[in-house]
N, C-alpha and C positions, 0 to 999 in steps of 0.2 A: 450535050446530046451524045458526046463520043461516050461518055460515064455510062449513061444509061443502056450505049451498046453494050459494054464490056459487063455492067451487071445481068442484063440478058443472057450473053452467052453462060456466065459463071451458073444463072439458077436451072439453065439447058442442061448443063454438065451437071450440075447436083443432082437431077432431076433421075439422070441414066443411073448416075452412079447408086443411088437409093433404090432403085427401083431393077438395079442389077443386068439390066439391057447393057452394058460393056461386056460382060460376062457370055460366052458362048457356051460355057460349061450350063445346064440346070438339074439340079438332081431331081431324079424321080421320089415323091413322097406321096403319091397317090395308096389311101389304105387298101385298098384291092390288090393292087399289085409290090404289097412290100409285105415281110416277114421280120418284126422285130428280133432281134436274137437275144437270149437269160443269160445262156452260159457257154463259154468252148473248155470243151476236156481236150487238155493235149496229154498225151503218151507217145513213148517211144516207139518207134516205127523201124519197119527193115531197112538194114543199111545206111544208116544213120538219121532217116526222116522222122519229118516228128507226123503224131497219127492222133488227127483232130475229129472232134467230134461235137455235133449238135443237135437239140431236138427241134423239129420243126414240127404241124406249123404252131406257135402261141398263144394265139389271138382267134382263129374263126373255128368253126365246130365242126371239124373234118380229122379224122383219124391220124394220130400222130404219130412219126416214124424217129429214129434215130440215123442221124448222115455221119458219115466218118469219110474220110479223106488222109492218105499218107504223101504226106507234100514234103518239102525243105524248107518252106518258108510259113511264117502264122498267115499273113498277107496272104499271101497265095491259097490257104483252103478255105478265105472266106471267098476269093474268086471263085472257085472249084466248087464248091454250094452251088452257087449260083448257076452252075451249068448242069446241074442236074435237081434243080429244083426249080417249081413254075416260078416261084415269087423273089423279088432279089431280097437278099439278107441285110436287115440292117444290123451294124457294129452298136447303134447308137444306142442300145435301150440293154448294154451290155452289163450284166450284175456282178457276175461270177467267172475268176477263173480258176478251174481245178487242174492239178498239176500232178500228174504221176511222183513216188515218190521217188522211183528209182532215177527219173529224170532230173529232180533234183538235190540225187545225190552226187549226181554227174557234175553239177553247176551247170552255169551256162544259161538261167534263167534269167538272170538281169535284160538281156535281149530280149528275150518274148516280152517283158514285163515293160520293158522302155517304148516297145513297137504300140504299146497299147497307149501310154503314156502321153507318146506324143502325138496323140491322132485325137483333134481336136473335137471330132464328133463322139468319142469314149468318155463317160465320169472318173472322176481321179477317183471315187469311191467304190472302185471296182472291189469286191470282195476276191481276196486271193487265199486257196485252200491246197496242202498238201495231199491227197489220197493214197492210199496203202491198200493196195488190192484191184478189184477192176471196176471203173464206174461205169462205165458203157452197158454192162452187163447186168448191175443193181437197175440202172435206167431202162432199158429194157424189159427188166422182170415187174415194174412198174407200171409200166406204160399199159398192164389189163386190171391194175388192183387199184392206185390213185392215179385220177386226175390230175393235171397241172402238177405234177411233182417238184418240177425246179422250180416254181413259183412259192411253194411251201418251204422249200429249202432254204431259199432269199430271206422269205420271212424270218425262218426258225435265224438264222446270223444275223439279218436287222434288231431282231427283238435282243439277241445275247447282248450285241453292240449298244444299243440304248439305254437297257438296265442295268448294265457293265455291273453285274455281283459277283463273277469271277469265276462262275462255269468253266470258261472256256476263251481260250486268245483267239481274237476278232481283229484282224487287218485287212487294210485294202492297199491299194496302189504307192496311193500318196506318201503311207505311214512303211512301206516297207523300204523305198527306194531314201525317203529321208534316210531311216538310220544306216541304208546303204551306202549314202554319198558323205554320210557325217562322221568326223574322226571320234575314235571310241567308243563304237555302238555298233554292236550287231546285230543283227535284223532276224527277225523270231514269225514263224506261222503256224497257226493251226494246223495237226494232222486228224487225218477222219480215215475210218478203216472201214472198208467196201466191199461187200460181196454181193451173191445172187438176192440176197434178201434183209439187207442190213445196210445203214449207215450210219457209223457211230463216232462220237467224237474218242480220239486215242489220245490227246496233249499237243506239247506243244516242241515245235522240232525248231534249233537252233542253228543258224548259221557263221561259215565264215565268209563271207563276203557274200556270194551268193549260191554257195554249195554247203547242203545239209551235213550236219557232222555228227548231231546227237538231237534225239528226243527224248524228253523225261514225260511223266505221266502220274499218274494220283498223286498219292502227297508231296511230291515235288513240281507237280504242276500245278498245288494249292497252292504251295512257301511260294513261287514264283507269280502268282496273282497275287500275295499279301507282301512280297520287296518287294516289288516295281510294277506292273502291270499296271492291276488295278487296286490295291491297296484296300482291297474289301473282299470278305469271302461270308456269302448268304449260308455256309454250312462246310462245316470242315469237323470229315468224321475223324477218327484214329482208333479201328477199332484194339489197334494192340493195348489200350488202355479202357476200352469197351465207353468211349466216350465220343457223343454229339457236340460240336460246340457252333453257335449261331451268332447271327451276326455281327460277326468279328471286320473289324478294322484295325488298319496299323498304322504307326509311326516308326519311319525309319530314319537311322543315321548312320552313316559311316564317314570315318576318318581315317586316311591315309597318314603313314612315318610321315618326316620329311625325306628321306631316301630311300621311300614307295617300297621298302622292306615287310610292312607288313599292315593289314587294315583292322579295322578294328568297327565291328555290324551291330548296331544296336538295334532292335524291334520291339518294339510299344506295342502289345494288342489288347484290344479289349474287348468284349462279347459276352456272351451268356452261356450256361448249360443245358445245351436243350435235349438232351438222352442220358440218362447214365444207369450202366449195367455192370460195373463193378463192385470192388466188396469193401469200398470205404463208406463210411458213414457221413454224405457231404451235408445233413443236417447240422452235423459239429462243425465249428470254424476250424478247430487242430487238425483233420482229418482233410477237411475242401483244401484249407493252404499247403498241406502235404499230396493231392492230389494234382493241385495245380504246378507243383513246383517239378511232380514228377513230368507234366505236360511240355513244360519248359525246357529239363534234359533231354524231352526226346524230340522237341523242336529245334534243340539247338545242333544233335549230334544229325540230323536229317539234313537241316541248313548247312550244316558243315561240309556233310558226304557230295551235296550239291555242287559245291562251290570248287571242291576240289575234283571232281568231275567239268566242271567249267575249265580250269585250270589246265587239266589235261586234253581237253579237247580245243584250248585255244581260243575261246570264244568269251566274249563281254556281253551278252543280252542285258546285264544291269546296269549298263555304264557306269562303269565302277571310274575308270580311264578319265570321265569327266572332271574328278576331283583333282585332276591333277593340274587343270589347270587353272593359275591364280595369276592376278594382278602381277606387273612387273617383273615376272619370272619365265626364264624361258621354257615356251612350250615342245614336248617331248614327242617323238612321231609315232607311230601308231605302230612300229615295230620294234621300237626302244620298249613301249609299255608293255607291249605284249611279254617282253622278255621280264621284266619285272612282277606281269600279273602269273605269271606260270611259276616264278618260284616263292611268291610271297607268302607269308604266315598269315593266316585268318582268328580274328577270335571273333566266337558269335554269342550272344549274350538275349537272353528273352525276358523281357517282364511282362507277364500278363497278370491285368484284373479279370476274375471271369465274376459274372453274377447268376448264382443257380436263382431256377424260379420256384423255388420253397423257400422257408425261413429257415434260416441259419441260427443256431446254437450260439452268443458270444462267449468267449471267458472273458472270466471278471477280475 
C-alpha cells in the first residue's frame, strides 16, 4: 500500500512538471500580440554603441516601418522594440544577421554572434552577412517598391545555400564560430554592397579571428569557390581570354615539406566551353589544347597572387594548417603555423579537361 503511495506522488510530480505548472515563468505566444522578427542590422553607433535595427510588422497587413535603436548591448535593443512597439518581438523566427562592415573590421563580433548562439530559442542557421554601405537606408527605400523584402532576401541566400554552384559564400552561425573555435581555420563571410537602391553581392571577406582583414572578389572569389568552398562553379567567365567556361568542378590536393617550407596545390578541373570570342580556332585539337593551356597559366598566376595575399594578411580560409597535422607527431599551435604559412614557397599547378560543345578536329 505504502508503494502505491509513493507512485502517486511520483505521476503528481510528473504531471506538474509536463504540463509546466512548477514554472511561474509563461511566455506570451498569442499571434495577436507577437511580432516574429527576419532580421537585426547592427551598425556602429555614437560613442561606442552598437545601432540596431528592424522591420516590423511581418506577418499582419498593416504598413511596415523600420525601428532602430543605439543600445550597448544586442540583448538590450530587442528589449527597447518592445517599448515602442504594440506587439513583443520575437528572436525566435530569426533569419539573418547583417553586420556593418566597418564594424567588423573593428572585431569584436564573436560576441554579438555567441549572444545569439547561445539563446536557445535562435536557429544555429542564422544566416550571417557582412554589409558595405547603409542597409537601413536600401530597407527603407524599399519599403514603397517591394513587398516583404527581407523575406525575399532570406530566400535569395536559402536558395544560393541549397544549390551551392558557387555564386556566392553562404554562412550561418554554426559554420562560422566552428572555424572560429577550430585550430587552423579562418572564418570567411559573405560581403553585400548597399545603397538607396541596390543590394548586391561584392565576395567574400576573410578573417583573423574574428576581425575583417581582406576581401577578394570575381575571379578570386571564383578560385576560392573551386579550392575549398564549394568545389563547383555553374560559370566561370575570364573575359581576359574572352572565354565562358561551365560547369566546372574541381579536385584538389596539396602537400606540405616535412619542415612546412613550402606547399605544393594541385587542381583537377573539368568543364565545358560554353562562350568563346577569341581568335583561336577551338574546332582544331592543336589550337583548344593551346587555348586551354593558355587557361591554365592564367589560373595558376591568379591562384598564386591569391595565396600570397593570404600570406600577407595572415589568414588560412583554406586550412591549409590542417595538413600539418599527422598521426604520432607532434601537433604545432596556431602561431608556430602562422609563422611558417607567411613565409612558405607555394607551387600551384592546373590541369584542366575542358569539353567545347562543337566537334573537334583530331590529329592523326
Amino acid at each position: 500500500m505504502v508503494l502505491y503511495k509513493h507512485y502517486g506522488i511520483l505521476v503528481i510530480v510528473s504531471l506538474m512538471w509536463m504540463t509546466s505548472c512548477s514554472s511561474p515563468f509563461v511566455e506570451n505566444n498569442m499571434i495577436e500580440e507577437i511580432a516574429p522578427v527576419v532580421f537585426w542590422s547592427v551598425d556602429k553607433g555614437a560613442e561606442g554603441k552598437l545601432k540596431i535595427s528592424t522591420l516590423v510588422p511581418p506577418l499582419i497587413q498593416e504598413e511596415k516601418r523600420l525601428l532602430s535603436k543605439e543600445v550597448d548591448l544586442l540583448k538590450q535593443g530587442g528589449k527597447e522594440f518592445n517599448l515602442i512597439y504594440y506587439q513583443e518581438l520575437k528572436q525566435g523566427q530569426l533569419r539573418m544577421l547583417l553586420i556593418n562592415e566597418e564594424l567588423a573590421k573593428e572585431g569584436g563580433i564573436e560576441k554579438l554572434i555567441n549572444t545569439l548562439m547561445i539563446d536557445p530559442d535562435i536557429s544555429m542557421r542564422v544566416y550571417l552577412l557582412v554589409v558595405r554601405g547603409d542597409f537601413d537606408e536600401y530597407i527603407k527605400n524599399q519599403l514603397t517598391k517591394q513587398e516583404n523584402q527581407e523575406y525575399y532576401l532570406y530566400r535569395m541566400l536559402q536558395h544560393y545555400e541549397k544549390h551551392n554552384q558557387g555564386e556566392m559564400s553562404i554562412v550561418n552561425i554554426h559554420q562560422f564560430m566552428k572555424k572560429l573555435y577550430s585550430p587552423f581555420k579562418d572564418p570567411f563571410l559573405p560581403v553585400f554592397h548597399s545603397d538607396k537602391n541596390n543590394f548586391n553581392y561584392v565576395g567574400t571577406a576573410f578573417f583573423q579571428k574574428d576581425k575583417e582583414v581582406m576581401v577578394i572578389q570575381d575571379v578570386e572569389d571564383e578560385i576560392f569557390q573551386l579550392l575549398d568552398n564549394n568545389h563547383f562553379l555553374k560559370i566561370l567567365a575570364i573575359p581576359k581570354l574572352s572565354i565562358s567556361l561551365g560547369r566546372i568542378r574541381s579536385n584538389v590536393r596539396m602537400k606540405l615539406s616535412r619542415d612546412y617550407s613550402s606547399l605544393s596545390l594541385q587542381v583537377r578541373l573539368n568543364g565545358r566551353i560554353e562562350e568563346y570570342h577569341g581568335e583561336n580556332n577551338i574546332q582544331k585539337e592543336e589550337q583548344l589544347e593551346q587555348l586551354i593551356h593558355e587557361i591554365e597559366v592564367y589560373l595558376e598566376e591568379q591562384t598564386s597572387d591569391l595565396l600570397k595575399r593570404m600570406q600577407q594578411w595572415k589568414v588560412d580560409p583554406l586550412e591549409v594548417g590542417t595538413y600539418s597535422l599527422k598521426p604520432f607527431s607532434k601537433e604545432i599551435t596556431d602561431e608556430q603555423w602562422m609563422e611558417y604559412w607567411e613565409n612558405m614557397k607555394i607551387n600551384v599547378d592546373y590541369d584542366i579537361k575542358l569539353y567545347p560543345l562543337i566537334n573537334v578536329e583530331r590529329l592523326l
